[in-house]
N, C-alpha and C positions, 0 to 999 in steps of 0.2 A: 295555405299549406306551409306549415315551416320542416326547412331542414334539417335534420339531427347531425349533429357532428360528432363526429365515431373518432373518439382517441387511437393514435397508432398504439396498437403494442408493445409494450418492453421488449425491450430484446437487451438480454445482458450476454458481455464479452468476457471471455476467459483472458489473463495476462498476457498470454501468449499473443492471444487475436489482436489485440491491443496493440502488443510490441511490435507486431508485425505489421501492421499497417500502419504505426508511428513513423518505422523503416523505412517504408515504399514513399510517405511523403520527404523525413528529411535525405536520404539517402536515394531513393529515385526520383525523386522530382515530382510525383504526384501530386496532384493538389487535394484541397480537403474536398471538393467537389468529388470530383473522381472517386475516394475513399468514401466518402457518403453514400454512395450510386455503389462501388463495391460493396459494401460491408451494411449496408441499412441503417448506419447510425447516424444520429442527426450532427447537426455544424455544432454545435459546444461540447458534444461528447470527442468529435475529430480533433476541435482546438485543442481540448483538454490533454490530450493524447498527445498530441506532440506537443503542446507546451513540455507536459511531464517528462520525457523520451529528450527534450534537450536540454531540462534541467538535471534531467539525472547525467546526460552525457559530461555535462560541469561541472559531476562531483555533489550535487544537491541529493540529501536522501529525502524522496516524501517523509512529512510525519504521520497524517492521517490515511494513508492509502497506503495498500500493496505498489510494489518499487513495482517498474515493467524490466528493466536490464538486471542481465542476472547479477553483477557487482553489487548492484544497489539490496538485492532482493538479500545478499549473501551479509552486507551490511547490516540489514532490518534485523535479519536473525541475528546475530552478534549482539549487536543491542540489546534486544528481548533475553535474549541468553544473561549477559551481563545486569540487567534488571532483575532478574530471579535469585541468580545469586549475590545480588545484594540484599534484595527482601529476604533468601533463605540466610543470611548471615544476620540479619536484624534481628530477627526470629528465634535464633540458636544463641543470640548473643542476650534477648530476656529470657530465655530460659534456665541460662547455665545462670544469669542473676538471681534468676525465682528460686534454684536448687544450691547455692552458696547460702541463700539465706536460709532456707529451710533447715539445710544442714548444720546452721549457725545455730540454730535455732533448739535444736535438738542436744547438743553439748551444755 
């Protein structure tokens, strides 16, 4: 008879859950055990977490991920904001070309 091995379930955290038991480890001294045993996430999801929680404390913004501190989160938005309004000035900047010539075009 073989035994079937039953994958744990996902469980996915909200930013918040995250920043908060990033917290409890750098800030109270939790270990990633304890948070594991709290929170059901496994040891590389915990590292991750507070990896991220002390690089942001540094001043690091994630690129590929949602920030967990709100500076960092207040950052990401800026950014993206600033990225739009460059692509919406790219944008507005061939058009007014396209309609210069056209207009050219016409006289």
């Amino acid at each position: 008879m073989t035994e079937k091995h039953t994958q744990k379930p996902k469980v996915t955290f909200t930013t918040e859950q995250r920043l908060d038991y990033a917290k409890l480890m750098v800030n109270e001294g939790y270990t990633n055990k304890q948070i594991m045993e709290i929170s059901g996430a496994g040891d590389s999801a915990v590292r991750r977490w507070k990896k991220q929680y002390l690089d942001e404390l540094n001043g690091h913004t994630p690129q590929d991920k949602q920030a967990l501190t709100p500076e960092q989160q207040k950052i990401q938005s800026l950014e993206k904001q600033l990225w739009r309004a460059k692509r919406d000035n790219e944008i507005l900047k061939k058009a007014t070309a396209f309609f210069v010539r056209d207009n050219n075009n016409l006289n």
